[in-house]
N, C-alpha and C positions, 0 to 999 in steps of 0.2 A: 810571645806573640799575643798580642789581644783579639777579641774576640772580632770575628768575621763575619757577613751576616748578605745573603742575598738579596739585596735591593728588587724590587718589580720595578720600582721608577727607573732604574737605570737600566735596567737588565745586565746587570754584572756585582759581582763580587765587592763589596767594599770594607771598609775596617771600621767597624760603628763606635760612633762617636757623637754622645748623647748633645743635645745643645746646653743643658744645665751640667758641668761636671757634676758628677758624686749620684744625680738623679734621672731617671726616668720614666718620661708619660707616655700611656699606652693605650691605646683605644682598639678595640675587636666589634664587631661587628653582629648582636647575639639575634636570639630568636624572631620572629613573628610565632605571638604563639596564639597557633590554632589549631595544633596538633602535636603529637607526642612526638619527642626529637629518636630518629634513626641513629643505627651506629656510623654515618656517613655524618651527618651532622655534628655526631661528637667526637668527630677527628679534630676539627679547630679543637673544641672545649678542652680536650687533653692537649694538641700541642701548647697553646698560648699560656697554659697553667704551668707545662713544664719550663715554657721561657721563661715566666716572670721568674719562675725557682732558680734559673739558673743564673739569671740578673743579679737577683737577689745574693746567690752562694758567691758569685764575683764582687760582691760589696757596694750594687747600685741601691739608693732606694728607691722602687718602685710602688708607680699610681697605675692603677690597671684597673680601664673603665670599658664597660660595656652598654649596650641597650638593651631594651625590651620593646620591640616593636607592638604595641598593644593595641594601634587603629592603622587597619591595613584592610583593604577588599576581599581578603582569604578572610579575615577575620569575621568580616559582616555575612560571609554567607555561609560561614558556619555556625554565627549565633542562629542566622534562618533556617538552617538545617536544624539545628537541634534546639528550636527555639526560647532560645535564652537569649538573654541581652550580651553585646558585646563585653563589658568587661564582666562579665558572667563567665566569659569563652577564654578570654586572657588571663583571668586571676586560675581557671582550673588548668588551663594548661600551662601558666608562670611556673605554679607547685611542681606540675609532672618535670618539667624543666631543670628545675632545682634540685628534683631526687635524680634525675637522670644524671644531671652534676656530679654530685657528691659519689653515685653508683660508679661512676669510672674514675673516682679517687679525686677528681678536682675541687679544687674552693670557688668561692664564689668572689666575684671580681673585689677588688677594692668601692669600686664608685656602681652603684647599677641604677641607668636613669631611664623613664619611662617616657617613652611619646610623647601621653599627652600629657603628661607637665610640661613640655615646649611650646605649647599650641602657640600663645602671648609672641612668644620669643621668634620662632617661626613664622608668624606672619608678620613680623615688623621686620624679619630678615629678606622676607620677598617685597616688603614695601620697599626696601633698599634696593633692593636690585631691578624692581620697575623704574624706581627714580635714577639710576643709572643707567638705563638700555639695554642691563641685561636680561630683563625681561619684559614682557607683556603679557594684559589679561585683553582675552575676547570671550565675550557672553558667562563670564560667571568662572573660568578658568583660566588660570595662569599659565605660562609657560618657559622654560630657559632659553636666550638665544645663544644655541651653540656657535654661530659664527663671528661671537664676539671674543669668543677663545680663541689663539691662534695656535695656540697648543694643544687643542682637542686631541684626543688620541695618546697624548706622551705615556700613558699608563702601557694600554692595549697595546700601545707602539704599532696604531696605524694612522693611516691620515682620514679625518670625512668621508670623503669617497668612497674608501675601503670596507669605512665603518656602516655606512648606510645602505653599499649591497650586501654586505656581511651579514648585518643583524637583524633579527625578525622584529619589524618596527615599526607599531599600527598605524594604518590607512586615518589619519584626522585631519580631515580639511581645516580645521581651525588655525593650522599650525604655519608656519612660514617656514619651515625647512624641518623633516621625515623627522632627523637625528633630537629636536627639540624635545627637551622631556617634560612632563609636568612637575610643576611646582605646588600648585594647589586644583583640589577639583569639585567643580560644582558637581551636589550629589542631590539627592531627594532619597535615597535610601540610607537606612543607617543611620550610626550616628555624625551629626555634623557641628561644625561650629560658626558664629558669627563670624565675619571679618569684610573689610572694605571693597572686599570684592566678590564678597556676596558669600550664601552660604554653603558650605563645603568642610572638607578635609587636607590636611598636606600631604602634598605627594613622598611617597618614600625615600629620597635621595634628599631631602633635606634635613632630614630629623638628622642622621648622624654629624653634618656639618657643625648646626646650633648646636648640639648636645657640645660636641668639641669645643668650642670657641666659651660654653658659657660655663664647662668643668675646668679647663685648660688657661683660657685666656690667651690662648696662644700658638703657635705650631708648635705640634705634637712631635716625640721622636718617631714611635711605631705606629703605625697604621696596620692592622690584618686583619683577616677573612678567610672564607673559601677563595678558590679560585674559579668559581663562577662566580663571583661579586666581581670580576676584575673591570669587568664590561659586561651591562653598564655602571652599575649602581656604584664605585669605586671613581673611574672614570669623570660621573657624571657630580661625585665628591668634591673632587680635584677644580672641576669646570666652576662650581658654586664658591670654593674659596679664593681661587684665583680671582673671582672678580669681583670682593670685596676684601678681602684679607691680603691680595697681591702674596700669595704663597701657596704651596700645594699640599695644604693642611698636615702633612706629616713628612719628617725628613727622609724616614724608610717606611718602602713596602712592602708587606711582606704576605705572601698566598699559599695556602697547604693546598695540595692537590686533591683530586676530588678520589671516594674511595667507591667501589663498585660490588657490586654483589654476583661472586662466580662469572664476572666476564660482561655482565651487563649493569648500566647504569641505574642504582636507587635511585627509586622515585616514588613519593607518597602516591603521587598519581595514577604510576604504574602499579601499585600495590605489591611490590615485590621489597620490600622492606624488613630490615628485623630490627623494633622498637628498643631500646636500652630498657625500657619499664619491663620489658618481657624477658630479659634477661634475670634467671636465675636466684643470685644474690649477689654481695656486694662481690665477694671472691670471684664469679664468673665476670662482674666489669673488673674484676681490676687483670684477669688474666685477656681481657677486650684490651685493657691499657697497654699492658705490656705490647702487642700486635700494633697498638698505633703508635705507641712509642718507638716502636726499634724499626719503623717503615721509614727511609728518609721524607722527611715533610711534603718537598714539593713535589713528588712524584706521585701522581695515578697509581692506585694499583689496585688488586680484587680479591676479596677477602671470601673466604672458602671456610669450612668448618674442617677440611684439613690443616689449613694457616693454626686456626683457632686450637686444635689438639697439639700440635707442636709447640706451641708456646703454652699450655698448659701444662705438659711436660718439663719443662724450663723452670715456671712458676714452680714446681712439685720441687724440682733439684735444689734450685735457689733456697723453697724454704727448709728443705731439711739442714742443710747446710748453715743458714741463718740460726733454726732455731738451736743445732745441737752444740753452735757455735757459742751463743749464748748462755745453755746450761751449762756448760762446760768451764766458760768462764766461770758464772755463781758457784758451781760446784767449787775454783781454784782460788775462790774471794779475788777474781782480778778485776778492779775497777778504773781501767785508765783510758785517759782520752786519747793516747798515740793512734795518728796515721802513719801509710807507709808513704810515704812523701813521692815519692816517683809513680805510686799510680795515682794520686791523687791529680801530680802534675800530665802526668799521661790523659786523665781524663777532662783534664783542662784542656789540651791541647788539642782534642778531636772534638771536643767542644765548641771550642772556638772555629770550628772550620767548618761556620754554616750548619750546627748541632750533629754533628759527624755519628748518629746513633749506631752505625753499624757496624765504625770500632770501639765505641764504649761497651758494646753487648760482649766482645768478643774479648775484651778486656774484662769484664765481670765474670763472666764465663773465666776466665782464670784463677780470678783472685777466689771464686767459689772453690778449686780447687787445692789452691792453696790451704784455706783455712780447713778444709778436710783430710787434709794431711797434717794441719797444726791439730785438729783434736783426736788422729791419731796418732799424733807421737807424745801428746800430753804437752807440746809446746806452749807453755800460756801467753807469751809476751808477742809470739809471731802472731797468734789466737788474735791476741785480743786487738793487735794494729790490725790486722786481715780483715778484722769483722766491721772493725770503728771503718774499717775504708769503705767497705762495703755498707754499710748504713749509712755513710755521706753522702754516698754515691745512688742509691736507692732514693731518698730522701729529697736528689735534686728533682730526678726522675718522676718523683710521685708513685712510687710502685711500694705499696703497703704488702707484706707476707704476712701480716694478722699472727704477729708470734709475740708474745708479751713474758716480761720474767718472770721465774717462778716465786710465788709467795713462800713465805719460810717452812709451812707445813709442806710445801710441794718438793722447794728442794728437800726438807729432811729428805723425805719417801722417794725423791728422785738418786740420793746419795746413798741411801740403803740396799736400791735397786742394782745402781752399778758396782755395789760390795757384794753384793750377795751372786750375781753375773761373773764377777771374779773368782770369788771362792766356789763356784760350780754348784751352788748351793737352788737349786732351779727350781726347787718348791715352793721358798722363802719369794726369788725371782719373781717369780709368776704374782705369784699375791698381790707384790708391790707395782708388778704391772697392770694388772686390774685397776690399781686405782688410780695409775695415772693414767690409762685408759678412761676412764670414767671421766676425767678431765679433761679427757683430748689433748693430751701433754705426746702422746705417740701413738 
């Protein structure tokens, strides 16, 4: 069975099937940075690091492009707040971004494109769409005509109607119909750019479009985000390629649910937040990672500091298990790449059904066991497939246990330890535990 994958455009199950065999292009959807990203935040940045991984271990090549939203109206009144110039505001919190990244074990996209490098590109993309009727500028501001879509809605999967008593969708007389979004906006704050329709900034729902079209050149396989991008900012994606591109810029959709803190919804706003930068060190995000990895994607759910000691428990098993797994090998000189081919194929298989995280956990949770039984019966060979699966399998995942092999001085002292442990010799013991104590070896 190949891999399965839930569509948002369809709203149902489908069997993904890249438009290039052999390759896939991926676009997510990243910051505005004006502020320091929440552990809410870095639910996309872990799940879509773990897809590309899993792309990847299934033998696609994958292009995995993001943004940087760097001129946006959170932006501008946070340079006024703390007065400093916009990209003063974006370059410091780009970095905070980028450690926050790497802090829950993710890489950093293949492609990462900034704003305002589109500026050019973006405003010759809204000249097209005026000279087609799907938009119009009145007094210095652009706007999209939603009723030129007759599909508006196919994302959110509702109709106009729905959409415009649904969503909260400011009062602008300028506009010819509520659901209209801006394209471009005349400002006199901030920073702005020239263009033929005076001067201004682009509205947000454009940048990811051009960015698309001018990395890609094409319709994209993946599309994701949160799942509050679904509507509008998704939506209003879709409305923008449809009527130049005649396609709905990505063949799948795909949305992580949003995550909550003890029951209630983070929000920077609400100041009930906890920052990734405030986290610990790297070991507490990557024990945050595991928590969002083993959550199924597009589910809601609410993250407690009891969630959080339970899977630090997990972490602690896994890595004693990992590491003793390891010395034990060095200890038996065993160097081989054997997996155990059935859970390797097991973990293909719940994989493949829509990232099945919560039988691969429960499958790792085994094979740990396993190999704790290979290094107490001194089995090397069961050892060392047990482990190689488990480090495949880890590796898709992005879940680092920070356990590295012993240097030659470390095994000696780690091989005199476990002779001197046998022979009951606990004086000697103890000595040799000291120093790999001293090492953080146990």
């Amino acid at each position: 069975m190949g891999l399965k994958i839930y569509n948002s455009l369809s709203n149902q199950m489908e069997e993904f099937k890249p438009i290039h065999e052999g390759k896939v292009n991926m676009y997510v959807c990243g910051p505005t940075v004006y502020n320091h990203i929440h552990i809410g935040n870095a639910r996309p940045v872990v799940f879509y690091d773990m897809l590309k991984n899993y792309l990847e271990f299934l033998g696609y090549q994958v292009t995995y492009a993001s943004n940087i939203t760097d001129v946006d109206d959170k932006i501008i009144n946070q340079a006024i707040a703390e007065h400093k110039t916009e990209k003063e505001i974006a370059a410091y919190y780009e970095k905070s971004y980028f450690e926050a990244v790497e802090k829950v074990g993710s890489k950093r996209p293949d492609v990462v494109s900034y704003a305002t490098d589109y500026i050019e590109e973006m405003i010759h993309f809204i000249e097209a769409l005026i000279e087609k009727g799907f938009a119009y500028e009145v007094d210095g501001d652009v706007f999209f005509r939603v009723k030129c879509i007759p599909d508006y809605g196919c994302l959110s999967n509702q109709v106009s109607e729905d959409l415009e008593q649904g969503a909260r969708i400011s009062i602008n007389e300028k506009k010819e119909n509520p659901l209209d979004f801006s394209l471009w906006k005349k400002t006199e704050i901030g920073v702005k750019w020239n263009s033929p329709f005076g001067e201004g900034r682009p509205g947000w729902h454009t940048e990811c479009v051009v960015m698309n079209r001018k990395i890609f050149g094409e319709e994209i396989d993946i599309h994701g985000g949160g799942m509050d991008l679904k509507f509008p900012h998704h939506e209003n994606e879709i409305a923008q390629s449809e009527a130049l591109y005649h396609n709905h810029l990505a063949k799948y959709w795909m949305h992580v649910g949003r995550l909550e803190l003890e029951g209630h919804k983070m929000s920077k706003s609400l100041h009930n937040v906890i920052f990734v930068k405030d986290l610990e060190n790297n070991r507490t995000g990557m024990i945050l990672r595991m928590v969002l990895v083993f959550t199924p994607y597009r589910n809601n759910f609410s993250y407690s500091e009891e969630i959080y000691t339970q899977y630090e428990k997990i972490f602690d098993k896994w890595q004693r298990a990992y590491k003793q797994g390891l010395y034990e090998l060095q200890l038996q000189g065993i160097e081989d790449k054997q997996v155990v081919a059935a859970d390797i194929e097991a973990f293909k298989e719940y994989m493949n059904q829509d990232l099945n995280v919560q039988n691969v956990m429960m499958l790792i949770e085994q094979v740990v066991k396993d190999i704790n039984i290979a290094i107490r019966t001194k089995d090397g060979m069961s050892l060392c497939a047990k482990w190689n699966t488990l480090d495949t399998m880890l590796k898709v995942l992005g879940i680092n246990l920070f356990v590295n092999p012993l240097t030659e001085e470390q095994l000696e002292v780690y091989k005199k330890w476990n002779e001197a442990r046998a022979a009951k010799d606990f004086s000697a013991a103890d000595q040799y535990r000291q120093r790999l104590m001293e090492w953080h070896l146990v």
